[in-house]
N, CA, C and O of each residue as an XYZ file, in Angstrom:
592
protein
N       2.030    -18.117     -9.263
C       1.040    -17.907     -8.227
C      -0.344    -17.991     -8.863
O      -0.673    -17.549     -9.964
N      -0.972    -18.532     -8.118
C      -2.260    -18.539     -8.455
C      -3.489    -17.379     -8.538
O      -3.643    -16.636     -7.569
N      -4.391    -17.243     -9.770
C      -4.901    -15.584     -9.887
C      -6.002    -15.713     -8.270
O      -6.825    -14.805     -8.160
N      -5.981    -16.657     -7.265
C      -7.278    -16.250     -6.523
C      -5.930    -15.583     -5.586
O      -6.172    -14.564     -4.938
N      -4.990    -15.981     -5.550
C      -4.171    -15.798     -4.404
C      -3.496    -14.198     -5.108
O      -3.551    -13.298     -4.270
N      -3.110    -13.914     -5.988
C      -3.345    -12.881     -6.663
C      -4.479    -11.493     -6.113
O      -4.391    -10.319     -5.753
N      -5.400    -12.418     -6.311
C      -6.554    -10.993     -5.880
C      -6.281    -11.046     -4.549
O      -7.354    -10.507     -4.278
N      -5.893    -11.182     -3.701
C      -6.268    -11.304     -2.500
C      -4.846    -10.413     -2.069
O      -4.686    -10.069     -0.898
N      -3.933    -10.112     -3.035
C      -2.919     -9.486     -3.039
C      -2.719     -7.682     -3.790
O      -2.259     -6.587     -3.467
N      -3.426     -8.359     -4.961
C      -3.697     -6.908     -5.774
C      -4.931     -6.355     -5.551
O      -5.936     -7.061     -5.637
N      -5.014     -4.894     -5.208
C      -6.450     -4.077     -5.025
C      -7.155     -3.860     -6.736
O      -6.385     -3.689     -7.682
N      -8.314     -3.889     -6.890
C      -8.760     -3.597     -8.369
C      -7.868     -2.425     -9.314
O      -7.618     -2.410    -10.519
N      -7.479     -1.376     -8.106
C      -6.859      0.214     -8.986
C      -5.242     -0.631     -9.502
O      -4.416      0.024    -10.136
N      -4.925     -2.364     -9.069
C      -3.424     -2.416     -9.226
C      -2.345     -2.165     -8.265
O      -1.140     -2.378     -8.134
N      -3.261     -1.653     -7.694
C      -2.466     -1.407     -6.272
C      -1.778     -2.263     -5.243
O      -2.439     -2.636     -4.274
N      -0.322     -2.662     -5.374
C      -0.038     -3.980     -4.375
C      -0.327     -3.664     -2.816
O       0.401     -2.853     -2.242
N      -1.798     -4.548     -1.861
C      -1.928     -4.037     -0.836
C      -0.910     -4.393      0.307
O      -0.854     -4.075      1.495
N      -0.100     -5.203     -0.535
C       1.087     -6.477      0.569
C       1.982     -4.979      0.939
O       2.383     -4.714      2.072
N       2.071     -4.596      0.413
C       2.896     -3.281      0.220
C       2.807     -1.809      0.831
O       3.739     -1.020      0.984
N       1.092     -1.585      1.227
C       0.538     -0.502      1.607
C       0.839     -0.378      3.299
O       0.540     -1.309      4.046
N       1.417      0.782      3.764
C       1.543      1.024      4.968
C       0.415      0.531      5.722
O       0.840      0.240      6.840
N      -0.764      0.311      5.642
C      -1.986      0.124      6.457
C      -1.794     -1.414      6.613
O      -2.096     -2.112      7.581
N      -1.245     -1.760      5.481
C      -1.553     -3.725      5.714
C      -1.215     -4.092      6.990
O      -0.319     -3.461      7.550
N      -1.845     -5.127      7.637
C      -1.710     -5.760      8.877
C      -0.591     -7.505      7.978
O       0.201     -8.072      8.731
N      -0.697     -7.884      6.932
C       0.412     -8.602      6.389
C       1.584     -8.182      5.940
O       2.425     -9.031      5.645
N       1.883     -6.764      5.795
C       3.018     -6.283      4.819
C       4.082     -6.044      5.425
O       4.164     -5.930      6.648
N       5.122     -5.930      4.535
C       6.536     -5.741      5.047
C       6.736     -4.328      5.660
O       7.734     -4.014      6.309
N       5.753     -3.556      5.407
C       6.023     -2.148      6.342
C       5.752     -2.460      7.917
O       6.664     -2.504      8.743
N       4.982     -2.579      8.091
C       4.421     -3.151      8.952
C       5.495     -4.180      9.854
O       5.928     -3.888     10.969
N       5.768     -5.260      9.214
C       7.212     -6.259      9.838
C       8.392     -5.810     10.284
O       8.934     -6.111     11.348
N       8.885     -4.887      9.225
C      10.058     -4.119      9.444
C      10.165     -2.527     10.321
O      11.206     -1.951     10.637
N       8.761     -2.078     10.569
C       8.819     -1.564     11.781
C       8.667     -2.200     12.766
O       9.521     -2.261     13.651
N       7.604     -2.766     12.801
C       7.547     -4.023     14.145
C       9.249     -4.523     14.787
O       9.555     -4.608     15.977
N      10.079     -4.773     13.687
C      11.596     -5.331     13.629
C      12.389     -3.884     14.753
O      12.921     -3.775     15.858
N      12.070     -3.157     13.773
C      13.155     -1.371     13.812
C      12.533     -0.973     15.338
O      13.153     -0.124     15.977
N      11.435     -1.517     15.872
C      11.196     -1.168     17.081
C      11.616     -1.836     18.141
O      11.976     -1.169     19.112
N      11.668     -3.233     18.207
C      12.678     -4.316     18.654
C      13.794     -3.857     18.575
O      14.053     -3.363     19.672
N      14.726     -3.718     17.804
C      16.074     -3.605     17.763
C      16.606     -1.808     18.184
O      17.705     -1.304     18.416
N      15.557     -1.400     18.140
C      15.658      0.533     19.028
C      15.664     -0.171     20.363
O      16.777     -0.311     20.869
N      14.551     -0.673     21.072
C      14.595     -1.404     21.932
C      14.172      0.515     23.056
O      13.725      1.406     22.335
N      14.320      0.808     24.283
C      14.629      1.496     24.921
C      15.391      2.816     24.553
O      15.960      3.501     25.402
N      15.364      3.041     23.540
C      16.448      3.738     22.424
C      16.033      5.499     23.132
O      16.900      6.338     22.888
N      14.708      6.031     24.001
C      14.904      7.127     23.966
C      15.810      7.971     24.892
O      15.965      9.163     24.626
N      16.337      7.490     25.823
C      17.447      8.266     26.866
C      18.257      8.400     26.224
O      18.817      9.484     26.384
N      19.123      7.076     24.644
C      19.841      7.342     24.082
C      20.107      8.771     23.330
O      21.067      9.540     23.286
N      18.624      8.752     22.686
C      18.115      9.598     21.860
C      18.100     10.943     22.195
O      18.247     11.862     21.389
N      17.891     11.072     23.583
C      17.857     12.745     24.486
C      19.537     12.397     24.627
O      19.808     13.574     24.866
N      20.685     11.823     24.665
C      21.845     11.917     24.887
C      22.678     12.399     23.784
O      23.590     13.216     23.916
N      22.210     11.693     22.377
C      22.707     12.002     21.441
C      22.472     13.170     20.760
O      23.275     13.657     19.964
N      20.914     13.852     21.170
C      20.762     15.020     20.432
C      21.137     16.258     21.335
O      20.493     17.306     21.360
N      22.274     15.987     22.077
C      22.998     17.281     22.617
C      24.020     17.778     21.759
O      24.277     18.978     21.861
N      24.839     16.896     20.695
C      25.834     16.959     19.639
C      25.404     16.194     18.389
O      26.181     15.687     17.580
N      24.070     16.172     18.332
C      23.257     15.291     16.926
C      22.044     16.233     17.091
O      21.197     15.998     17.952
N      21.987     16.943     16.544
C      20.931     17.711     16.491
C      19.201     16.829     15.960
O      18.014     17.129     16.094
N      19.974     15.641     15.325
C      18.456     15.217     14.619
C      17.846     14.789     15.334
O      16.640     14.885     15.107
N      18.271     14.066     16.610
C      18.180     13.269     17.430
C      16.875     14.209     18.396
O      16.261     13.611     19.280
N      16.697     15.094     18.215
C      15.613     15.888     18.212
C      14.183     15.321     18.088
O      13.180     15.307     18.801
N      14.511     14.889     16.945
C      13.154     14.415     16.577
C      12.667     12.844     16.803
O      11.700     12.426     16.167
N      13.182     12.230     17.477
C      13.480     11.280     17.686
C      11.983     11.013     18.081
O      11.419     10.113     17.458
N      11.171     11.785     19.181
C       9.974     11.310     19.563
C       8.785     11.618     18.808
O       7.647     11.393     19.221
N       9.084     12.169     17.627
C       7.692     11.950     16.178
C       8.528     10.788     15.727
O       7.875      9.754     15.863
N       9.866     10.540     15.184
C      10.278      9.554     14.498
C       9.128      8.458     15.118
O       8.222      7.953     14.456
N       9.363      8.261     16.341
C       8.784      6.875     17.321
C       7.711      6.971     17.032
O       7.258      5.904     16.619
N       6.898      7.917     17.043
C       5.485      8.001     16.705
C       5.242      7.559     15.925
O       4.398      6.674     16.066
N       5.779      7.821     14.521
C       5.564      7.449     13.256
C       5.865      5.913     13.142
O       5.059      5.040     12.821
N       6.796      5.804     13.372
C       7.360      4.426     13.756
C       6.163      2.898     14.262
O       6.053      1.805     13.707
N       5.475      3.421     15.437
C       4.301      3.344     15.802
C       3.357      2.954     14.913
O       3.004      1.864     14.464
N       2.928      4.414     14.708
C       1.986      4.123     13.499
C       1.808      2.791     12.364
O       0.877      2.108     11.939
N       2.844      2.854     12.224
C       3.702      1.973     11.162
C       3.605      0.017     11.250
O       3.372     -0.916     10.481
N       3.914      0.207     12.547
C       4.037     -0.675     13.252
C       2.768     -1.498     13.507
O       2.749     -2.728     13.475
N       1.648     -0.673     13.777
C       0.401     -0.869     14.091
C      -0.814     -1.244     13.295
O      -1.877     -1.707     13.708
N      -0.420     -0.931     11.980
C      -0.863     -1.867     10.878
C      -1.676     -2.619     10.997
O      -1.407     -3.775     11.325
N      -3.213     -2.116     10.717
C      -4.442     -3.368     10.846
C      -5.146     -3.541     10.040
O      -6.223     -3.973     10.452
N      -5.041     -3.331      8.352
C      -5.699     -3.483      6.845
C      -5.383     -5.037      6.675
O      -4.283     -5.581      6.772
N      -6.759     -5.683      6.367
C      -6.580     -6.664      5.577
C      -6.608     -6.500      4.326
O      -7.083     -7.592      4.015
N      -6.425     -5.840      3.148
C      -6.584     -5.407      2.014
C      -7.685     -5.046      1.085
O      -8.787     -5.581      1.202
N      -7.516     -4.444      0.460
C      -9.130     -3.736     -0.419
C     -10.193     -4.767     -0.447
O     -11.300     -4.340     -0.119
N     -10.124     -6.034     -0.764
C     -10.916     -6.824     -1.167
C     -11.615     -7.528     -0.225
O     -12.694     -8.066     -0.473
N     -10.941     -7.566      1.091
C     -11.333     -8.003      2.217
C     -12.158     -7.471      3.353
O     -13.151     -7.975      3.880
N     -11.377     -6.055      3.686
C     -11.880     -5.386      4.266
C     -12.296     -3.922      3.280
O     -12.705     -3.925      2.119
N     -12.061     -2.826      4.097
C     -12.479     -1.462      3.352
C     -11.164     -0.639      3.070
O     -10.127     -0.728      3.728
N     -11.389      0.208      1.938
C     -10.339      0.750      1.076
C     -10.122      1.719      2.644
O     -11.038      2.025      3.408
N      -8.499      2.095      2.832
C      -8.094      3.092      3.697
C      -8.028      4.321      3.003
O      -7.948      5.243      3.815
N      -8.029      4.679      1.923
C      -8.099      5.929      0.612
C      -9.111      6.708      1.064
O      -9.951      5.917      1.490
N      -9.499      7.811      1.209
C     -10.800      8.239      1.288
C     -11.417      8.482      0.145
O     -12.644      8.552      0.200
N     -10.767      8.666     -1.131
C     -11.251      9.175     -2.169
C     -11.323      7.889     -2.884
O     -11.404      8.289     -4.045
N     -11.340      6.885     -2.929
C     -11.275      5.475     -3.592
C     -12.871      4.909     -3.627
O     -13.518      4.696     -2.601
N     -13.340      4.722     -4.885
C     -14.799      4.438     -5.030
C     -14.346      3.069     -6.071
O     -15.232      2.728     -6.853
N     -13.265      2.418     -6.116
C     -13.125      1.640     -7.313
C     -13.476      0.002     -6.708
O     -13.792     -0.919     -7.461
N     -13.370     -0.107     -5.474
C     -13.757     -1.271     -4.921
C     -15.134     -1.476     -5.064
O     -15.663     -2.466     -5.570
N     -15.737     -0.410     -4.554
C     -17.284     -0.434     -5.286
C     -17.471     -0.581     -6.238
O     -18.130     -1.583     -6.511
N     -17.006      0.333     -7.379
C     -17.425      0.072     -8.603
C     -17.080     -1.200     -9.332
O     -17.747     -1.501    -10.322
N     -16.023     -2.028     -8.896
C     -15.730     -3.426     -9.185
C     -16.981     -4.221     -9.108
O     -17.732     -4.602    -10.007
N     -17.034     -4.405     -7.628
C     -17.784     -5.163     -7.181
C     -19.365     -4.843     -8.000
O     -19.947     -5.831     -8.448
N     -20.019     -3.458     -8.174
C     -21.064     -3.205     -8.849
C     -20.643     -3.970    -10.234
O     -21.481     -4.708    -10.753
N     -19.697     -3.849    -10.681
C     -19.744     -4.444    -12.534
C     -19.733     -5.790    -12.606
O     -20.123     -6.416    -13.592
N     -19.129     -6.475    -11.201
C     -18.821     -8.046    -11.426
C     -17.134     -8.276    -11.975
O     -16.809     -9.348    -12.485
N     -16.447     -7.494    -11.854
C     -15.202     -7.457    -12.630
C     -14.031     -8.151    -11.158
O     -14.284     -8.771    -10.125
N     -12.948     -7.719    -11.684
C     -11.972     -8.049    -10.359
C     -11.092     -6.841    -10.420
O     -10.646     -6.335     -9.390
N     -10.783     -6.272    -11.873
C      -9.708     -5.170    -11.997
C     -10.739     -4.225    -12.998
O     -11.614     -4.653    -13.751
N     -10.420     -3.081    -12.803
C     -10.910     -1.708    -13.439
C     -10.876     -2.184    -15.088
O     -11.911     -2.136    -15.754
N      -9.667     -2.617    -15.636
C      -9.204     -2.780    -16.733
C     -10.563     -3.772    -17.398
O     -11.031     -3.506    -18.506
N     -11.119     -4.985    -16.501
C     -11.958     -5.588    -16.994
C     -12.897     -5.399    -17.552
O     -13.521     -6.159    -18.292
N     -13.193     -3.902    -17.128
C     -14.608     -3.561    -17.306
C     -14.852     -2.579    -18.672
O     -13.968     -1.753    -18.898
N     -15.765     -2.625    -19.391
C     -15.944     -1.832    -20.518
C     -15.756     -0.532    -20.485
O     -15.278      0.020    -21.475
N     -16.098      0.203    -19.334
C     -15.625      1.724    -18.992
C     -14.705      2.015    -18.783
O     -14.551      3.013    -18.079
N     -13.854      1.466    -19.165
C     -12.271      1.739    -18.162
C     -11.608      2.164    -19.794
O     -11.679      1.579    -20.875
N     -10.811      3.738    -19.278
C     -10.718      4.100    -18.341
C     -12.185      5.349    -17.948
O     -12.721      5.961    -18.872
N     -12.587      5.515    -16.629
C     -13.658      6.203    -16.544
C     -13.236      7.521    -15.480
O     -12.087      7.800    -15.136
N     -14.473      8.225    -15.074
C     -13.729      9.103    -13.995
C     -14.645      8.712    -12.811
O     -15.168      9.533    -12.057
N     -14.798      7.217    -12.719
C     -15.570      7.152    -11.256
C     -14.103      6.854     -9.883
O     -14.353      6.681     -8.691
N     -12.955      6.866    -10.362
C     -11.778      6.250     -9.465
C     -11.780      7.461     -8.378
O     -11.315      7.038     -7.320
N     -12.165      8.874     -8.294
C     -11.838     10.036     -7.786
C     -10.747     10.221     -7.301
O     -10.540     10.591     -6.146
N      -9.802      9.946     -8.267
C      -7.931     10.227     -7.321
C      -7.556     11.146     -7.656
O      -8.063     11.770     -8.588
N      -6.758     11.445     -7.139
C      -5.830     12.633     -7.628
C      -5.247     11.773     -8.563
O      -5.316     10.555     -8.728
N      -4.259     13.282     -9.526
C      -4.257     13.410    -10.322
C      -3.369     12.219    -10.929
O      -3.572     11.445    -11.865
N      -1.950     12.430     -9.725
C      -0.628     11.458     -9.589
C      -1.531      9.476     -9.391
O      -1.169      8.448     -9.964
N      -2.163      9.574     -8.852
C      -2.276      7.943     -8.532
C      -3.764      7.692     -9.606
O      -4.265      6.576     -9.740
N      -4.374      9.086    -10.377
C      -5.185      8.461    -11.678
C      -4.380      8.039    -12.314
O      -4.786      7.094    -12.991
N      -2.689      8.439    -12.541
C      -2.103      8.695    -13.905
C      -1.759      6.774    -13.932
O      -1.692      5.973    -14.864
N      -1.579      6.597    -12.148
C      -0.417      5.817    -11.844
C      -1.619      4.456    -12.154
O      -1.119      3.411    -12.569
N      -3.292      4.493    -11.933
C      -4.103      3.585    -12.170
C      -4.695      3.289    -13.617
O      -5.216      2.213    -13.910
N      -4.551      4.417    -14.531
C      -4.537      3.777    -15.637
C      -3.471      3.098    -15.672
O      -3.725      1.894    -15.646
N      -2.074      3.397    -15.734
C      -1.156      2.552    -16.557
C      -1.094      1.510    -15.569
O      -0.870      0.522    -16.269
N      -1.143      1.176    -14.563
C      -1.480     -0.162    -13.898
C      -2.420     -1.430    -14.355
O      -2.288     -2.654    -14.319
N      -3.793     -0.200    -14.960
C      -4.714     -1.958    -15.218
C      -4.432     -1.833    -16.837
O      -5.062     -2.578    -17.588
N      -3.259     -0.665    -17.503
C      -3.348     -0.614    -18.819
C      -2.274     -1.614    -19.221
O      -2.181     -2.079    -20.357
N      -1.271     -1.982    -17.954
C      -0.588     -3.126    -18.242
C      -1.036     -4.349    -18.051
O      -0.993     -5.268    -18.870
N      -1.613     -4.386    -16.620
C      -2.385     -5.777    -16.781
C      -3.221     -5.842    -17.988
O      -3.195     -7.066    -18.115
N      -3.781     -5.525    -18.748
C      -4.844     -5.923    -20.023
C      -3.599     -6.221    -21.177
O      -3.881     -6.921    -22.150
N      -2.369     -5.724    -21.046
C      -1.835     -5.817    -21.969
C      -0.990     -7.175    -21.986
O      -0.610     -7.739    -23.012
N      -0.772     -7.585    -20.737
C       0.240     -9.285    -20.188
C      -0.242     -9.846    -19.594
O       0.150    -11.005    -19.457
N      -1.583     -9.300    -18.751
C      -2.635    -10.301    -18.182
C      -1.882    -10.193    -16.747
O      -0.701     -9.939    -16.510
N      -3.284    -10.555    -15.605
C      -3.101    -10.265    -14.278
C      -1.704    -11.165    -13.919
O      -0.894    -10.512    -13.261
N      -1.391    -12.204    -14.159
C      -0.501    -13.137    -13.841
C       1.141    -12.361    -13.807
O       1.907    -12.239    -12.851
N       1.262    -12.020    -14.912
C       2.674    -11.133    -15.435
C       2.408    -10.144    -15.020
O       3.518     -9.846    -14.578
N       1.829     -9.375    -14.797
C       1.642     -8.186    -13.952
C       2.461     -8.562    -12.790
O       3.666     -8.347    -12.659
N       1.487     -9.285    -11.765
C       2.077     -9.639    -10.406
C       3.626     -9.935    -10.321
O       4.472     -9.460     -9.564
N       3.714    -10.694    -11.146
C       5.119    -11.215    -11.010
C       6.123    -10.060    -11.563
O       7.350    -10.156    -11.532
N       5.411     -8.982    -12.060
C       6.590     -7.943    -12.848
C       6.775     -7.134    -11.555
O       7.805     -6.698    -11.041
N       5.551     -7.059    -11.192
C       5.637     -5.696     -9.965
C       5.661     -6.111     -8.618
O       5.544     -5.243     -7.752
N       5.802     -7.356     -8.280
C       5.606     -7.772     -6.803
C       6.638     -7.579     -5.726
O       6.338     -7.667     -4.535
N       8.332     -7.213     -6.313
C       8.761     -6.637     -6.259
C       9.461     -5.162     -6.262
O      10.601     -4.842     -5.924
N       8.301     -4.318     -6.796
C       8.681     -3.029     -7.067
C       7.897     -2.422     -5.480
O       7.144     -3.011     -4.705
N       8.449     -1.048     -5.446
C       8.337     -0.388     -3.852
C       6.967      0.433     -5.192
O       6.999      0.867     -6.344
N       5.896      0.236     -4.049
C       4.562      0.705     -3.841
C       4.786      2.120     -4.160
O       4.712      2.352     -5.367
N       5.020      3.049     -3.471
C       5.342      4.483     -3.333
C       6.365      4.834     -3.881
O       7.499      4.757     -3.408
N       5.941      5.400     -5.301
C       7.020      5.549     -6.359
C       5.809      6.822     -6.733
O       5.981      7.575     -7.691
């Protein structure tokens, strides 16, 4: 794959956005869109079954969520605006001229403001890309589930 088609895939923190619940391209997004099709009319079922299925209870947040899911309207970090609230790294890219955090001479810095779990998870993200280069990156992780 090509690195422009690349960025347009990976967020600067490493982050695959094809992947992020918000994407309006991603497979979360498709496969609820799908899971809502194939429920189809599913809630009379749903009040029938949770007389001897107790889960079936929850059936109308499930849908909600489901929804949500479904509804997906991010074009990705680079395109549009980070959905993170605490995410300042698109800015700070764009201020250095870089494409990935890793590029830049400060890295690693504390302008990313993440918690603690997705700082740990953005160093070793652009600490691999610097180490095999954006290309092997993509192709190592383009397959791996986002939310790990």
């Amino acid at each position: 794959m090509e690195y422009a088609e690349i960025l347009n895939i990976l967020a600067p923190c490493g982050l695959n956005c094809r992947k992020c619940m918000a994407n309006a391209d991603g497979d979360i997004k498709k496969h609820s869109k799908d899971l809502q099709a194939l429920l189809g009319d599913f809630d009379r079922y749903a009040a029938r079954f949770s007389s001897f299925l107790p889960v079936f209870r929850n059936y109308p947040k499930f849908k909600e969520l489901l929804s949500f899911f479904a509804s997906a309207d991010c074009s990705g970090c680079r395109k549009g605006e980070c959905r993170y609230p605490n995410c300042h790294v698109m800015a700070c890219v764009r201020g250095k001229g870089v494409d990935f955090c890793f590029q830049c001479s400060e890295f690693p810095c504390e302008k990313s403001t993440f918690d603690a779990d997705l700082n740990r998870r953005w160093i070793e993200m652009n600490s691999r890309m610097k180490e095999i280069g954006v290309r092997a990156y993509y192709a190592e992780t383009k397959d791996l589930c986002r939310y790990r």
